[in-house]
N, C-alpha and C positions, 0 to 999 in steps of 0.2 A: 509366530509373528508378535507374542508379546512383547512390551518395549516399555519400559516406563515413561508415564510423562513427566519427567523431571524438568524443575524451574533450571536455570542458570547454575545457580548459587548451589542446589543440588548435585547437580552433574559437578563442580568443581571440590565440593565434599568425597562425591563418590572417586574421582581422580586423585586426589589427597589421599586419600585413603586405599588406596589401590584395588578399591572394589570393582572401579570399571578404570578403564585407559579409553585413551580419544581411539585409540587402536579397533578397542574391541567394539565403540560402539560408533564408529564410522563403519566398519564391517557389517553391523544389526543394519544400521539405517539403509547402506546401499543394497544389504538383502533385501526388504524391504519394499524400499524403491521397487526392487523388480519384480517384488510378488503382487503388489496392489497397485501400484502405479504404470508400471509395463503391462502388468497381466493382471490377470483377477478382476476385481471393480475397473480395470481402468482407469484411472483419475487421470492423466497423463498431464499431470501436474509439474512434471522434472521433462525437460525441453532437453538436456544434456548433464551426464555426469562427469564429473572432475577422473579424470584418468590419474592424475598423479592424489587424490585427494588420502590414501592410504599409505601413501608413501611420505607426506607432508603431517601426520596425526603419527604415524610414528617417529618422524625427527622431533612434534613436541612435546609426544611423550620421552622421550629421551632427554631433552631439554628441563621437562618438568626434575625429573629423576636428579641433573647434573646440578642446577642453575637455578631451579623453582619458577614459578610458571611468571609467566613473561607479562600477562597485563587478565584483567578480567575475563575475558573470553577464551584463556590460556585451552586451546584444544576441545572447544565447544566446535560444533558442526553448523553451518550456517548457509542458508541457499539463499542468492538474488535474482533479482528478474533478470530477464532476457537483454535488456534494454539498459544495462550498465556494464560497461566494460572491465575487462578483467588479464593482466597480462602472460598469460599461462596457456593450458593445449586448450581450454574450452573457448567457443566463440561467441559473438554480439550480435547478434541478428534482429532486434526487435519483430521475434516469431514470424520474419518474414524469409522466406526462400529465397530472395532476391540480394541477400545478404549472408547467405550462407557461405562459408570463407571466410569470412570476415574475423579476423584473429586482433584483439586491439597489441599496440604493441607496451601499455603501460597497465596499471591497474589505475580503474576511477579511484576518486580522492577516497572514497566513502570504503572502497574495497580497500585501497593502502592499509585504512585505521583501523580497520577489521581482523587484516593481518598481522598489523602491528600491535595488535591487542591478544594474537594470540589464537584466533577463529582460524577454523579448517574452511575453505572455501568448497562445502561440500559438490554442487550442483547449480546450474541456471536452470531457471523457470518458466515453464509456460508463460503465456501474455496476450491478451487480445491482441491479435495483430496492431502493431504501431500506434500503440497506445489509443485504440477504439477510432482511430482517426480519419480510417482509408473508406469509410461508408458511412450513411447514415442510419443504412441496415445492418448494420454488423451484429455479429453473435456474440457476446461476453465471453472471453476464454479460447476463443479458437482462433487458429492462426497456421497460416498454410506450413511452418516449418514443425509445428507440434502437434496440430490439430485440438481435437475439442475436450477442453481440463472440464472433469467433471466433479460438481456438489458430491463429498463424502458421507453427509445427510443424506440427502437421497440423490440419488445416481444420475436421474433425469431432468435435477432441476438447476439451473444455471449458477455458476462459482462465481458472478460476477466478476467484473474487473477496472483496469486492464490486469493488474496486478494477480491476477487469477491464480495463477501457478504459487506466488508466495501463501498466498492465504488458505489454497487449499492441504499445500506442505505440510506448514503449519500445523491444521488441524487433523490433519491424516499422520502425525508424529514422523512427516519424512523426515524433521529434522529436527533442530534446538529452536530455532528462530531462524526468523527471512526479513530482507531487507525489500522493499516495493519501491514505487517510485508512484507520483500523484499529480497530476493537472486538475482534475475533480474527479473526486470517489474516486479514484483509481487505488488508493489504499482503503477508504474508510469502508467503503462501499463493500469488496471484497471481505476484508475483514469481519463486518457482521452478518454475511452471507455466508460466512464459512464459523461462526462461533468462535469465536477469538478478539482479540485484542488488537486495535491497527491507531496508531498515529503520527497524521498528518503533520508535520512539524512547521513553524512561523518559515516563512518564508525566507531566505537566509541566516537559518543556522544550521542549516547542511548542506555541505557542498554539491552542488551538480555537474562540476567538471569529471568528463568523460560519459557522462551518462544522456541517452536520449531523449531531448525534450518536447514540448509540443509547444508552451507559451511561457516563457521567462517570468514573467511578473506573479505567475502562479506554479508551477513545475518546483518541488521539490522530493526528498528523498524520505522516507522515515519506516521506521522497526514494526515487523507483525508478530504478535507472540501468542503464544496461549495465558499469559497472567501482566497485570500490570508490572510488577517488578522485575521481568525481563526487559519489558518496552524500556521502564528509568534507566537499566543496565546497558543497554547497546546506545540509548540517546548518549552514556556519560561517553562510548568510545566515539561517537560520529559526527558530535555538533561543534562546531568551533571555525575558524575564520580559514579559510582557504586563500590566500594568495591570489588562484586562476579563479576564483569566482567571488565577483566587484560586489554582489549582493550579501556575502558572508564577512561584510571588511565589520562589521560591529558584534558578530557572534561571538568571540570569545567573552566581550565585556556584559554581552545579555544573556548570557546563559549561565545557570547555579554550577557551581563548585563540583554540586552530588544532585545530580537527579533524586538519586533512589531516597533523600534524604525528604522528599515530599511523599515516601508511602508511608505514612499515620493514620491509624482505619480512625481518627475521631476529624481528619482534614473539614469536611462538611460540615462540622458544629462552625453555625455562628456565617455561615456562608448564605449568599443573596441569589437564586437562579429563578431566569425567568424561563417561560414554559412558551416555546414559538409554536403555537397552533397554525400556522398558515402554511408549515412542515409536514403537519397529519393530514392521512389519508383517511378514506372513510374504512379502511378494511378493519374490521372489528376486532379480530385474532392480534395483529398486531396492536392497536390502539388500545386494547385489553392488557396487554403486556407492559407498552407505554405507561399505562396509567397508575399497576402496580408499583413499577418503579417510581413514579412520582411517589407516590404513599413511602416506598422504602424512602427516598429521598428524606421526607419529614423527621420520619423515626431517626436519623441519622443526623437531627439537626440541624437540617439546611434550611432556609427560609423561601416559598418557594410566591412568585409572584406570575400568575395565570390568569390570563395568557399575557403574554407583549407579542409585536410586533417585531421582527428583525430583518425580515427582507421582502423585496419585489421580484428577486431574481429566482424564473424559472431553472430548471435543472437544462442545461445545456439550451439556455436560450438565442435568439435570433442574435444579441450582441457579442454573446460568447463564443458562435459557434464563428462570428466572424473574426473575431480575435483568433479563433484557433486555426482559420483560412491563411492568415494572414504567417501565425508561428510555425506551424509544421511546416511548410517549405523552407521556411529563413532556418529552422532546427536542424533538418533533415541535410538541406544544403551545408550549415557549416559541419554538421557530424561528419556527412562524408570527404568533406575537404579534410578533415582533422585524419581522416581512414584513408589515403591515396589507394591502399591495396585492396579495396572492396570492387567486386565486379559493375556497381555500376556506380557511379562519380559523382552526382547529382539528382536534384529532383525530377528533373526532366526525364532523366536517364530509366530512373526506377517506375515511373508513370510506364514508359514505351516496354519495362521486362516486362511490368504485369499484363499490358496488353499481349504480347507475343507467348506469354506462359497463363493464359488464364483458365485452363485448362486445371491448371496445377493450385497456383493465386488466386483464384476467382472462381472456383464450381458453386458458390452457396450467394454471394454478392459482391459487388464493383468495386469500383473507387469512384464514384461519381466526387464525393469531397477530396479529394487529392486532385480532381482534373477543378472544382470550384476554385482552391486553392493555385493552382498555376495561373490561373488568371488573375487572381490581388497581384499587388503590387509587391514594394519592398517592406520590411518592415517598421523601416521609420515613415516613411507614407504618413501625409499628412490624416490623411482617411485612421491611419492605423492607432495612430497616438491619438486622435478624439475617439475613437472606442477606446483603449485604455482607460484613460480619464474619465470615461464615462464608467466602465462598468467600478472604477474606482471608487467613484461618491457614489453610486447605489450601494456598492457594500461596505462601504467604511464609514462617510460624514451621513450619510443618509441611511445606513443599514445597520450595520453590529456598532459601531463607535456610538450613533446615535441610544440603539436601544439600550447601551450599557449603562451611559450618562444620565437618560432619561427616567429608567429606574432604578438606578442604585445599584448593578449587577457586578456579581464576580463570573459571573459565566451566565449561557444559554442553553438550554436543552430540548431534546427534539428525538422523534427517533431514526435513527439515522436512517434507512430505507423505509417507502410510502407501504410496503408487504413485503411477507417474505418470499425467497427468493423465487421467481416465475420458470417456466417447466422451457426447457431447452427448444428452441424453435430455429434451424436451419435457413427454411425455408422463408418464414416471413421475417425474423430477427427478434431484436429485444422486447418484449411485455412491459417496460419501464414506465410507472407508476411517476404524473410528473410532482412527486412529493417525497418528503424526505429531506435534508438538511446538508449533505455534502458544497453544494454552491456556492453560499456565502461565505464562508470561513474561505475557500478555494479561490474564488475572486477577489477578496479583499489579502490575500498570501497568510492566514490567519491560525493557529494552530485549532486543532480539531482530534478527539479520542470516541474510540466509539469501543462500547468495552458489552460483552455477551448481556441481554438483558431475561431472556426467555425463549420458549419456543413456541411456533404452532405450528399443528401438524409434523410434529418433529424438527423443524427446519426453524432455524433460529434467526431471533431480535434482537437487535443492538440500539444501545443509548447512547445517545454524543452528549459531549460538551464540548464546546466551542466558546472562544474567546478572543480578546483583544491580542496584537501581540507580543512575542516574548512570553506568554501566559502558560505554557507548556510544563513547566513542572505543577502549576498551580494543578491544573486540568488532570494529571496526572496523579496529583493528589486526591481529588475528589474522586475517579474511577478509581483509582486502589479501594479507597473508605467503602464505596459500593459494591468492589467484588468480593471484598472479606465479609461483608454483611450477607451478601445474599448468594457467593460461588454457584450462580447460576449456568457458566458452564459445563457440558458434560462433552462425552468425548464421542466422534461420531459413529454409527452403526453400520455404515453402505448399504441403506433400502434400497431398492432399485426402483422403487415411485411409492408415491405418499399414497399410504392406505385408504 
């Protein structure tokens, strides 16, 4: 089962060079797959593999050989969530059974450029069922068509999500890199639950046509890696202005040239971050780890101003969760209008399968918020746009714009989850600590990186930074400068529980 963790820029050395082909090491990866992800630990992290995906690494390796490789990804292996469409044999289900069949008939924007850059579209990924939406009990990572993606740290403790299946790929080396999709934590979250690299991108500079959303104003797509300099590398193939999606019409003119042109391990000299304590939880293990990183922070030149304030907003609060009442149906409905050939049509539709399939859908918890949801209204609803607006000035004029201007900030830091990852519970659901940082940057559409900070108990701690937007190479720069200083990542061991 050995397998190198090779960066991007690696694997495209080692293909140059003919030391490995996309050939040989699509072949490792799908062995792989079935040795610890089917069988063995289990992770059941890959929801479905690409049937043609060894047939597609070898036309570009053939291609590399005739033509020379076709764009940066040229025959890299690459897995997305469940929850983004793709137009080939594998299917779109948002991890739900109720969607099985469901074949899109194009590729999303994000999967086109992916293509067109040269990636093997190796496998989809596990996902919290429908993007954590259909409970308020839900499990992190389980979902009736994949069932339960399990932590590669240790076995029994929760991959978080929704994005579950990318993050745990990831760090299980299913693959090169995966692509997530995020309404809150849905990348950040997973990401430093699983010891990796995950960022959130400003809210229109990556397309979300074809892909499953929950709330427009915050739903965006972005890159999980094991190292900062794969995340610059796929942001340079994926952000830029889409046509089908109105909120991407200023990307190409806000976004840098090169990503990867902000990884400078000195980026943090001379840099202003404030330290949101009202993010920290009292867990010591974690807040030990946080703290360290602050200190590296100094040593690295940053200027650090502790504490500021940056938000009011709780982690999936009473205004948010009605905001998301209100999107998951308006999403869900037009997804499946956009799908005619999915079994069921509508949001109505798929409420009435999981009642008649709950057996299948529902052994562990409901949908009580999908049936809350049927009852909001539309989503221009007078009701609907004063939430918007509201949770807009707590996290923008009142929240990070505020704390930026207030103290002089080029970013915010925090640690991205309130502990580390909590121990798998079916029955009662998520242990979710209401602390941690994914929220703000997420409701105000804000770019956000959360980059490996430490461990305890073996199970790893990640550090964000967050910022205004468009600040995404900035952010990007500053977790580079941090992981070449302290490469606090390590690679996971499959405990099957914390000693």
């Amino acid at each position: 089962m050995d397998l190198p963790e090779q960066s991007i820029n690696k694997w495209q050395e080692s293909f140059s060079s003919n030391e490995w082909t996309s050939s040989m090491l699509c072949k490792r990866l799908l062995r792989r797959i079935e040795q610890i992800d089917a069988a063995g630990p289990t992770l059941r992290s890959v929801i479905e593999v690409n049937p043609d995906a060894l047939q597609i690494a070898s036309s570009l390796d053939e291609e590399r050989s005739s033509q020379g490789a076709r764009g940066p990804l040229h025959g890299v292996p690459i897995v997305v969530k469940d929850s983004i469409d793709s137009g080939d044999r594998m299917m779109t289900t948002g991890g739900s059974l109720a969607l099985s069949g469901n074949y899109a008939e194009r590729d999303a924007e994000v999967v086109r450029r992916l293509r067109e850059a040269g990636a093997v579209l190796l496998a989809k990924t596990n996902m919290s069922e429908w993007g954590y939406m259909r409970s308020s009990r839900a499990c992190s990572g389980w979902s009736s068509r994949g069932g339960q993606t399990r932590n590669p740290y240790v076995l029994d403790r929760s991959p978080l999500g929704s994005s579950s299946g990318s993050g745990v790929a990831v760090a299980a080396n299913l693959c090169v890199v995966a692509i997530g999709a995020e309404v809150d934590g849905s990348i950040v979250r997973p990401a430093s639950a699983n010891g990796i690299v995950g960022l959130k991108p400003t809210v229109g500079l990556v397309s979300r046509c074809g892909v499953m959303g929950v709330a427009e104003p915050q739903d965006t797509v972005g890159p999980m890696a094991r190292s900062v300099a794969d995340v610059a590398t796929v942001m340079n193939v994926i952000a830029g202005t889409d046509s089908e999606d109105a909120a991407t019409a200023d990307a190409d003119t806000q976004r840098p040239v090169d990503y990867c042109a902000a990884l400078q391990s000195d980026a943090l000299r001379g840099s202003r971050l404030g330290v949101a304590r009202e993010c920290f939880s009292d867990h010591e293990g974690t807040r030990a780890v946080i703290e360290q990183a602050i200190d590296t922070l100094k040593q690295l030149g940053a200027e650090i101003v502790d504490p500021i304030h940056a938000t009011t907003l709780p982690f999936f609060g009473p205004l948010e969760l009605e905001l998301f009442q209100y999107g998951i149906k308006a999403n869900i409905n037009a997804y499946l209008a956009d799908h005619p050939n999915s079994r069921v049509r509508n949001f109505d539709e798929l409420v009435e399968f999981n009642r008649k399939h709950a057996a299948e859908v529902m052994p562990y918890f409901e949908q009580e918020f999908f049936e809350m949801a049927q009852r909001k209204g539309d989503w221009n609803d007078a009701r609907c746009m004063e939430v918007r607006s509201e949770l807009r000035r707590l996290s923008r004029t009142d929240g990070i714009d505020r704390a930026l201007a207030e103290h002089r900030l080029d970013a915010i830091i925090a640690p991205t989850e309130g502990s580390p990852p909590f121990a798998i519970d079916p029955v009662v659901g998520d242990h979710i600590l209401p602390f941690g940082c994914s929220t703000p940057p997420a409701v105000a559409g804000y770019p956000h990186i959360t980059i490996p900070a430490g461990f305890v108990h073996g199970l790893p701690v990640g550090l964000s930074f967050f910022s205004t937007a468009f600040e995404d190479a900035k952010l990007i720069g500053y977790a580079y400068a941090f992981e070449q200083a302290t490469h606090a990542r390590r690679s996971p061991e499959f405990l099957s529980t914390v000693s």
